[in-house]
N, C-alpha and C positions, 0 to 999 in steps of 0.2 A: 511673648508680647501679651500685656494685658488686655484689656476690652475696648479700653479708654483709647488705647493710644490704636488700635488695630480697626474703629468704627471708621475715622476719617479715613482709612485708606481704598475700604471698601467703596464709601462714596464718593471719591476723587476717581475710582476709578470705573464706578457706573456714568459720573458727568462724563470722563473723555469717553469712554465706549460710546453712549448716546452720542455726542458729538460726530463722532468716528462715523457711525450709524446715518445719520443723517446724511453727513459729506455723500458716505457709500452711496444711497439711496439717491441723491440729489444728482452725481453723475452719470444712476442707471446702471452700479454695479451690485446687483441685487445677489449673487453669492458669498461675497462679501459682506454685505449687509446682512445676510443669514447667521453666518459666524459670531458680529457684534451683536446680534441679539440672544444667540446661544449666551454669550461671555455675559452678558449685560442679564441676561437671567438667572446665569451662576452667582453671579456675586450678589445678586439681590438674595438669593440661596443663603449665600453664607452673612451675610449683614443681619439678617433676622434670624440666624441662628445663634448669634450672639445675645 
């Protein structure tokens, strides 16, 4: 895949992790909410490595 078509998926998939994040957070499942922010900082990892 090229760059073009592999940047949106990155960021489609920082929105739902944040989302995800939140929910976690909002019911007080704060291990969870660990997890989405590991993912949600990976992909920000790989989005600017593009």
């Amino acid at each position: 895949m090229d760059t073009s078509r592999l940047a949106p998926v990155y960021l489609l998939g920082i929105v739902l992790n944040t989302g995800a994040l939140v929910y976690a957070v909002s019911i007080g499942e704060y291990l969870f909410a660990s997890a989405f922010v590991f993912v949600i900082f990976y992909l920000m990892f790989r989005y600017r490595m593009l």
